[in-house]
C-alpha positions as CSV (number, residue, x, y, z in Angstrom):
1,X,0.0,0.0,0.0
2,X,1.4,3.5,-0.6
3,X,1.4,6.2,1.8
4,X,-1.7,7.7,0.4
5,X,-3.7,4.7,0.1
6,X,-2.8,4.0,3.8
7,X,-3.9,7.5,5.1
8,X,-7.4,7.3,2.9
9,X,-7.8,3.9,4.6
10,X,-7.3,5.6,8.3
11,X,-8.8,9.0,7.5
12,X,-11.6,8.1,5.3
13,X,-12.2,4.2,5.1
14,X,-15.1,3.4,2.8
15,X,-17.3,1.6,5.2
16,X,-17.9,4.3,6.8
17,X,-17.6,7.0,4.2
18,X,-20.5,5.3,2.1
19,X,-22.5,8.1,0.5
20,X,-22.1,11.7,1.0
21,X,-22.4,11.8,5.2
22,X,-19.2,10.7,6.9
23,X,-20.5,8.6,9.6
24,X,-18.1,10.6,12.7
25,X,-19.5,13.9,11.1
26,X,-23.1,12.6,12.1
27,X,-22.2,11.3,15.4
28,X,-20.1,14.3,16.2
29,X,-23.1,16.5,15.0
30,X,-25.5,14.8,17.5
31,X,-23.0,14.4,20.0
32,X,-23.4,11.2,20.4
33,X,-21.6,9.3,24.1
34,X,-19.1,6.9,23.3
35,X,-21.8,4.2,23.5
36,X,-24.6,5.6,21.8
37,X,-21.5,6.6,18.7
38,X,-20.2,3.2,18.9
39,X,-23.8,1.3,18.4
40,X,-24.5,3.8,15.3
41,X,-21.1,3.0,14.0
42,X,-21.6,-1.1,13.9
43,X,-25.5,0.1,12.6
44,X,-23.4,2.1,9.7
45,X,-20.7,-0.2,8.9
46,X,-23.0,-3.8,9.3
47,X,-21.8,-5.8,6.3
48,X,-19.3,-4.1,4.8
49,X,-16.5,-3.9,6.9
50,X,-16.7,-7.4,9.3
51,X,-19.9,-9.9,8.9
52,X,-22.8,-8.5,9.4
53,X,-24.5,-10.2,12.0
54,X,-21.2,-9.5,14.2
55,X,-21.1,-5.8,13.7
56,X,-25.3,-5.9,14.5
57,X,-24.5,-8.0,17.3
58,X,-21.4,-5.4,18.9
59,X,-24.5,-2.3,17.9
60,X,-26.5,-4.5,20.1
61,X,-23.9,-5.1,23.0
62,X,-23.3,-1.1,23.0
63,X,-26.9,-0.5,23.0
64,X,-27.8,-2.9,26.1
65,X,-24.9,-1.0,27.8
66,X,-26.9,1.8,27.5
67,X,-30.1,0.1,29.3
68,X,-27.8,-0.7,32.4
69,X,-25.9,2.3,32.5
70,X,-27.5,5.2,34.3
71,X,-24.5,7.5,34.5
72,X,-25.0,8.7,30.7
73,X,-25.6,12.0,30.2
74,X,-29.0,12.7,28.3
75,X,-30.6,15.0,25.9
76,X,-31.6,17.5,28.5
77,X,-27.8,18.5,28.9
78,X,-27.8,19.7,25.3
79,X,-31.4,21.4,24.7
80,X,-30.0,24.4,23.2
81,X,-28.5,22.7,20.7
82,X,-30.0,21.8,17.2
83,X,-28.0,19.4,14.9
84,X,-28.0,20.1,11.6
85,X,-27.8,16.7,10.2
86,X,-31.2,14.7,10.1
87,X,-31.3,11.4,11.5
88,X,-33.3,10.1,8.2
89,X,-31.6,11.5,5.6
90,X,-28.2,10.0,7.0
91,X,-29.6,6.6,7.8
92,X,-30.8,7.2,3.4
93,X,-27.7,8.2,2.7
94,X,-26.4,5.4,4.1
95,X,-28.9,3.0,2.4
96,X,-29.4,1.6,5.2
97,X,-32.3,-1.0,5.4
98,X,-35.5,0.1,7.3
99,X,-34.9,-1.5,10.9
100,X,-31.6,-0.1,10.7
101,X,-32.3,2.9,9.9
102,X,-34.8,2.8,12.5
103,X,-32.3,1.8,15.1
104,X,-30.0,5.1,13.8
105,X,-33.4,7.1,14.7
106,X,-34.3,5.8,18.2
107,X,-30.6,6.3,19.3
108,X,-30.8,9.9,18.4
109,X,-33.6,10.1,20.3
110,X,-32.5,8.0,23.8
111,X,-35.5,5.8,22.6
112,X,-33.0,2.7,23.2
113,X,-35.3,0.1,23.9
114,X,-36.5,0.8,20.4
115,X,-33.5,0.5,18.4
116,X,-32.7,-2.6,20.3
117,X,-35.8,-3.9,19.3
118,X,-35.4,-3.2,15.6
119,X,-31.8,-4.4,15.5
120,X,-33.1,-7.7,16.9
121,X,-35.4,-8.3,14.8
122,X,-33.1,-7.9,11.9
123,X,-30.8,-10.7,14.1
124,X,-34.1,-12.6,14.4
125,X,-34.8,-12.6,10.6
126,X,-31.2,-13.8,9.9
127,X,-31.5,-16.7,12.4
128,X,-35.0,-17.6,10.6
129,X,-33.5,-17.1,7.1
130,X,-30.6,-19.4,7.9
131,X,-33.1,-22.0,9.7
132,X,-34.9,-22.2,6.5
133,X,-32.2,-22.6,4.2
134,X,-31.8,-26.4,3.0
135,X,-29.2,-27.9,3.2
136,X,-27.2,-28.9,-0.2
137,X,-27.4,-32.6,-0.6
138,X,-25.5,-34.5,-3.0
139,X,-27.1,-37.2,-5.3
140,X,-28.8,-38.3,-8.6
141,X,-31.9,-38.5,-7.2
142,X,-34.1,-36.5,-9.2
143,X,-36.2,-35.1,-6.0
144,X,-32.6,-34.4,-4.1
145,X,-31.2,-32.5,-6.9
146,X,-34.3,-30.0,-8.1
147,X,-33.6,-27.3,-5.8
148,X,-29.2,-27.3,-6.0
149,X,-29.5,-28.3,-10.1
150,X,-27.0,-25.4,-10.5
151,X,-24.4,-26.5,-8.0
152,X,-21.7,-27.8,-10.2
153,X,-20.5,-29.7,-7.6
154,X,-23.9,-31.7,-7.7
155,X,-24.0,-31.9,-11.5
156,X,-20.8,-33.9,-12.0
157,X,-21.3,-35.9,-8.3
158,X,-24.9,-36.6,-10.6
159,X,-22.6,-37.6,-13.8
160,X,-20.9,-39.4,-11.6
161,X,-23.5,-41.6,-10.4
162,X,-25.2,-42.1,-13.3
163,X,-22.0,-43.8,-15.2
164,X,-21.9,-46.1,-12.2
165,X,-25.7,-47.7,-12.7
């Protein structure tokens, strides 16, 4: 890597620079705790930096913090101040999906029992999703094969067996 590339990639990496909001400039704009930064953060970067289900589950750990940690302070410190960057329209220029960009919404508003909520459900859907998927099974049978036809793999194990009758 050259010395530029390596400075873009500490400066400005491009998980979080997706779109035209850097994702610090939004969490510095709402001045965001370190917990409430660090849930939005994972939220941003979910799938495109580590797997996605671990950064939503680190959001998730940041965000239960929150619930058991009374020593935060809350919006009232900062009622004179207005930021300038709107929750939705950074959570769209992020293309963020719906419960995430719900999550990004509650968290600006201390409404953290509602972005936990919406970030498990997303976790909840994956588990579901991953429950349902079947499992690729390898053989000639006609049945077997319908729904992994494309697998190569199982085409020529299918050859394979065929030969052999």
């Amino acid at each position: 890597m050259t010395t530029q590339q390596i400075e873009q990639a500490v400066s400005h990496p491009v998980y979080y620079t997706r779109g035209t909001i850097e994702t610090w400039d939004f969490i510095s704009d709402w001045r965001l705790d370190f917990l409430r930064g660090n849930a939005v953060k994972y939220l941003v970067r979910a799938g495109h930096k580590d797997a996605l289900e671990q950064d939503l589950r680190k959001a998730l750990e940041y965000l239960k913090k929150l619930v058991t940690n009374t020593t935060y302070p809350r919006e009232t410190e900062w009622a004179d101040y207005t930021p300038q960057i709107d929750p939705v329209a950074f959570a769209r220029d992020k293309e963020l999906d719906p419960p995430l960009a719900a999550a990004v919404v509650m968290i600006t508003r201390w409404d953290i029992a509602g972005a936990i909520h919406f970030v498990s459900e997303v976790l909840d859907r994956m588990a579901e999703d991953a429950k349902r998927q079947k499992p690729v099974v390898y053989g000639t049978d006609e049945e077997r094969l319908s729904d992994n036809r494309n697998d190569p793999r199982i085409v020529e194990f299918g050859k394979r067996m065929g030969e052999g009758r």
